[in-house]
C-alpha positions as CSV (number, residue, x, y, z in Angstrom):
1,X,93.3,119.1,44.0
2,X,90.7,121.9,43.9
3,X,89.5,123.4,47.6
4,X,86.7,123.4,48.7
5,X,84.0,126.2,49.3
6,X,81.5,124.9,51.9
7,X,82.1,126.0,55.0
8,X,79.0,125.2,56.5
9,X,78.4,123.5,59.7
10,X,81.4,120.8,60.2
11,X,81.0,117.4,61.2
12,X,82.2,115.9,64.5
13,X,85.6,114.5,62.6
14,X,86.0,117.8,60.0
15,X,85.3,119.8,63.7
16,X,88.0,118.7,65.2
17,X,90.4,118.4,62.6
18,X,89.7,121.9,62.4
19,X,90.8,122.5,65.7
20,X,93.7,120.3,65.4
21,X,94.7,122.8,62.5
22,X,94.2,126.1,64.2
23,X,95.4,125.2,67.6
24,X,98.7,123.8,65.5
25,X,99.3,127.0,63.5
26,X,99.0,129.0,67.0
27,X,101.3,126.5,68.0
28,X,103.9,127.0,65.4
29,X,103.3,130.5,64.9
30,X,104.5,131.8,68.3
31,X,107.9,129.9,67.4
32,X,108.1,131.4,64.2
33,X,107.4,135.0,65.3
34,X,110.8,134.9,67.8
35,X,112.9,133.4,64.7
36,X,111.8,135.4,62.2
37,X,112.1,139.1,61.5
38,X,108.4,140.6,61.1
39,X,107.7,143.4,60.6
40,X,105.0,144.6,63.4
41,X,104.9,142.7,66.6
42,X,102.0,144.7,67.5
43,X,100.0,143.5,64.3
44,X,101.4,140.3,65.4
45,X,100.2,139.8,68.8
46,X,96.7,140.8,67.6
47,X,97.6,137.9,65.3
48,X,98.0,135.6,67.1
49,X,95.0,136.1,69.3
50,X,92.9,136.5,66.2
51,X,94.2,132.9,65.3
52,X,93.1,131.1,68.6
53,X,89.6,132.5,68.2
54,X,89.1,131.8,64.3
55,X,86.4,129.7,64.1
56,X,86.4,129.1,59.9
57,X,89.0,127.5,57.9
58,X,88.4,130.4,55.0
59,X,89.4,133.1,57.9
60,X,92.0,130.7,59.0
61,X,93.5,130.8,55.6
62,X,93.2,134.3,55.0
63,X,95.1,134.8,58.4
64,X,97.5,132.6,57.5
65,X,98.2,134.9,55.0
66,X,97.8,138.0,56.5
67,X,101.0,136.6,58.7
68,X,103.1,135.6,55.5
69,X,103.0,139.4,54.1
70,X,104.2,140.1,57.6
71,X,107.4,139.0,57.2
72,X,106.6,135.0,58.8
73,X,107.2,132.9,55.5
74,X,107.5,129.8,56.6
75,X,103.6,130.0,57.3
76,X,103.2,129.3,53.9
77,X,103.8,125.9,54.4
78,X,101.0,125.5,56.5
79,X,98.9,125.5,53.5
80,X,99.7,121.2,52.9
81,X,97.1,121.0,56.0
82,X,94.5,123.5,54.3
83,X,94.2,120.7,51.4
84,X,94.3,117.9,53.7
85,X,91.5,119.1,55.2
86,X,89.4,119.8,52.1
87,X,90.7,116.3,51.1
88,X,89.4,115.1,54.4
89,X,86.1,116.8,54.1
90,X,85.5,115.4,50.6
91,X,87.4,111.6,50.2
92,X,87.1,110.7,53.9
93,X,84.0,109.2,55.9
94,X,85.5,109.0,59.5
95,X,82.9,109.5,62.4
96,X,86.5,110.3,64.8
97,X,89.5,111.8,64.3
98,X,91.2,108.9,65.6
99,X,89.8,106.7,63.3
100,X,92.4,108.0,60.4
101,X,94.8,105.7,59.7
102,X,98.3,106.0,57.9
103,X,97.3,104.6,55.1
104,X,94.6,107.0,54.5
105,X,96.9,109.9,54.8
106,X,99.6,108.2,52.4
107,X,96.3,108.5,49.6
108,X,96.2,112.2,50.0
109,X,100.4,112.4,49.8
110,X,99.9,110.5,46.6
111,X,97.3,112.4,45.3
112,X,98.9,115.4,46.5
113,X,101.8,114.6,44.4
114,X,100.8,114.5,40.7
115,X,101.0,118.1,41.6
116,X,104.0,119.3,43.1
117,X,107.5,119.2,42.9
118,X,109.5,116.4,44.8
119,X,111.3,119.3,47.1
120,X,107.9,120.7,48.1
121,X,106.5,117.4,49.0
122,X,109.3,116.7,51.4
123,X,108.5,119.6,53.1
124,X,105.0,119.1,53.1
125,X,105.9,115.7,54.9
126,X,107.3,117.0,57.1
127,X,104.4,119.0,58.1
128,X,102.0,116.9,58.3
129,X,104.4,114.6,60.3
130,X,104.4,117.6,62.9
131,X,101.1,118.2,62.5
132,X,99.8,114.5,64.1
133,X,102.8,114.5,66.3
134,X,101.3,117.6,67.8
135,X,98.1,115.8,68.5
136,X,99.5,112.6,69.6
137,X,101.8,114.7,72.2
138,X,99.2,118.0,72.8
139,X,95.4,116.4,72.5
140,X,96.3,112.5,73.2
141,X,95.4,110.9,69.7
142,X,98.1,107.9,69.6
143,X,98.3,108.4,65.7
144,X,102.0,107.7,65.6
145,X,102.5,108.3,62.0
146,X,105.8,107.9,60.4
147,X,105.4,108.6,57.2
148,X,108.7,106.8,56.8
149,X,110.5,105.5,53.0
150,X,107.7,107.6,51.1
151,X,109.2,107.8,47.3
152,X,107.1,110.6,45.8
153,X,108.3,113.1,48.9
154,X,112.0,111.9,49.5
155,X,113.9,115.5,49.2
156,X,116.3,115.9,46.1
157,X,119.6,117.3,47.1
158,X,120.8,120.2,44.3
159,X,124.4,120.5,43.9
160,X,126.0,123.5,45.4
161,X,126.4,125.9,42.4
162,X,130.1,126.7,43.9
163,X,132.6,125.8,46.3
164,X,133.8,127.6,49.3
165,X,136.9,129.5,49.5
166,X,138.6,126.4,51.1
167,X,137.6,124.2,48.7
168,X,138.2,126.3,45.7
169,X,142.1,126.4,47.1
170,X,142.5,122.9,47.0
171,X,141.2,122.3,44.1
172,X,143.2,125.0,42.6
173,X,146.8,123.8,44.0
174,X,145.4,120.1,43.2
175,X,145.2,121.5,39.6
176,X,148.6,123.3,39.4
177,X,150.4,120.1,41.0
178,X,148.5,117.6,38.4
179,X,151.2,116.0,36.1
180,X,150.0,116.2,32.7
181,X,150.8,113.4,30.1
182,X,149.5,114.4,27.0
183,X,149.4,118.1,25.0
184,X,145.8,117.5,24.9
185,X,146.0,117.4,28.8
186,X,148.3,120.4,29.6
187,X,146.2,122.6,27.1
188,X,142.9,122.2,29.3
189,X,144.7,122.5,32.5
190,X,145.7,126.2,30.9
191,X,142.4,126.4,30.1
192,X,140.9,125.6,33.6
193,X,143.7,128.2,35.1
194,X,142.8,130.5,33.3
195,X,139.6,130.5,33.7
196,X,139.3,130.2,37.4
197,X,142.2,132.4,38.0
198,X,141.8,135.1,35.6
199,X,137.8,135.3,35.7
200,X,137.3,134.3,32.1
201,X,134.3,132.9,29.8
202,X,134.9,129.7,28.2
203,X,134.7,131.8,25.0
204,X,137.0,134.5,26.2
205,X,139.8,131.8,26.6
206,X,139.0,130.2,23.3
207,X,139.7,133.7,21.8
208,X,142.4,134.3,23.7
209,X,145.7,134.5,21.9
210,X,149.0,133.1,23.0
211,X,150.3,136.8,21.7
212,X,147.8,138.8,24.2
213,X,149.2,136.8,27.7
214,X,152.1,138.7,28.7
215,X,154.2,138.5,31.5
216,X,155.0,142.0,33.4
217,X,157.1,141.5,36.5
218,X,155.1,139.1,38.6
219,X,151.6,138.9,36.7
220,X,150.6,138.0,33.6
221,X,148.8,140.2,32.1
222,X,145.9,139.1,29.8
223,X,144.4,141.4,27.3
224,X,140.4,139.5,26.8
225,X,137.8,140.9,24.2
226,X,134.6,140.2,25.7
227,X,131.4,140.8,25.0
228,X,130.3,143.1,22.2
229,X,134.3,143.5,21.5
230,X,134.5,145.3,24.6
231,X,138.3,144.8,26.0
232,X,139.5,144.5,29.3
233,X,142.1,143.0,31.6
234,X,142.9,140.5,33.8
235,X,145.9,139.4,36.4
236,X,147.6,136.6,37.0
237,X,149.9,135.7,39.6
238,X,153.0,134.5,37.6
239,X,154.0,131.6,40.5
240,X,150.2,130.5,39.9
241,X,150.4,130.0,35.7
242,X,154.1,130.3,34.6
243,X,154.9,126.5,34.9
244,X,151.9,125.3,33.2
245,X,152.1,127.5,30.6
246,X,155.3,126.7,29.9
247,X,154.7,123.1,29.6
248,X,151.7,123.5,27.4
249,X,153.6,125.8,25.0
250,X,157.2,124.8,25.2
């Protein structure tokens, strides 16, 4: 969705969608300055007053990221309304503002789509759900958008990439506890022990020999050749491996 370049004299609906945009990024700006550290509060206040004068969306934009490179990120998201209102400006013949409908603003989200991510849509729904709420509450539009059971914007939850300190626990002791039934079962449960106990690669404990685990006191001690044949050393509470070990080898 290319942007575009004419910034010519506005008409009545692109006028005060404009205004709609600026006086919503003045909006949201002041709330992002106090939760945000920026760098220059000075720079920021002459910001911000900069902002409610602009009177172009190009020096709205360029503001917009003027603010980012201070230290206000979440700006950046602001941008989803930048190309709704090129979108507007090109794809939408409305004499009033109030004459856009949800349906209209659903055609942009879809075109919108094709090129972004899912995660980024979700947020950008979520802006442009703030945005008209902002005009239905500040400037009296009754839009009343919900923007509700969109597909092509639903956020996609990633995995957590690893578990807390309380989880990890559990799932350790959960682990140790597990009665094993089969050799083929107490072999991986070693191999999950010793690798979340002792630090270890998946290919470090597939080299590891039986003869290169050995028990000192209250650790085991396990002798690893890592990468490049470098060697090194790891420890092993005996209470946390002895049992299991012992049923896998014995």
């Amino acid at each position: 969705m290319k942007k575009s370049n004419d910034n010519n004299a506005l008409a009545r609906s692109q006028r005060e969608l404009f205004v709609g945009i600026r006086d919503f990024i003045v909006f949201k700006f002041k709330r992002m300055v106090v939760f945000n550290g920026v760098r220059d509060f000075t720079k920021m206040r002459f910001l911000s007053i900069e902002l409610e004068k602009c009177e172009n969306v190009k020096d709205l934009e360029k503001l917009c990221h003027t603010i980012y490179n201070q230290g206000t990120k979440h700006i950046f998201m602001m941008r989803v309304l930048f190309l709704f209102f090129d979108y507007f400006c090109k794809h939408l013949k409305v004499k009033r503002l109030r004459l856009l409908n949800e349906e209209m603003l659903v055609n942009f989200l879809f075109e919108l789509a094709k090129q972004r991510k899912i995660n980024s849509m979700a947020k950008y729904v979520m802006y442009i759900r703030q945005f008209f709420d902002y005009l239905d509450r500040t400037k009296h539009y009754e839009f009343y958008f919900s923007l509700k059971n969109i597909a092509f914007a639903k956020h996609k939850d990633n995995l957590p990439k690893h578990l807390n300190s309380k989880d990890l626990k559990s799932f350790i002791y959960t682990l140790i506890n597990y009665k094993t039934r089969s050799s083929y079962e107490k072999r991986n449960k070693c191999i999950l022990l010793l690798i979340i106990l002792g630090g270890l690669r998946k290919s470090e404990v597939f080299n590891l020999e039986l003869r290169n685990i050995v028990l000192e006191k209250e650790h085991y001690i396990l002798l690893i050749k890592g990468k490049n044949n470098k060697e090194r050393k790891a420890f092993i509470k005996r209470e946390m491996l002895e049992k299991s070990l012992d049923e896998w080898v014995g």
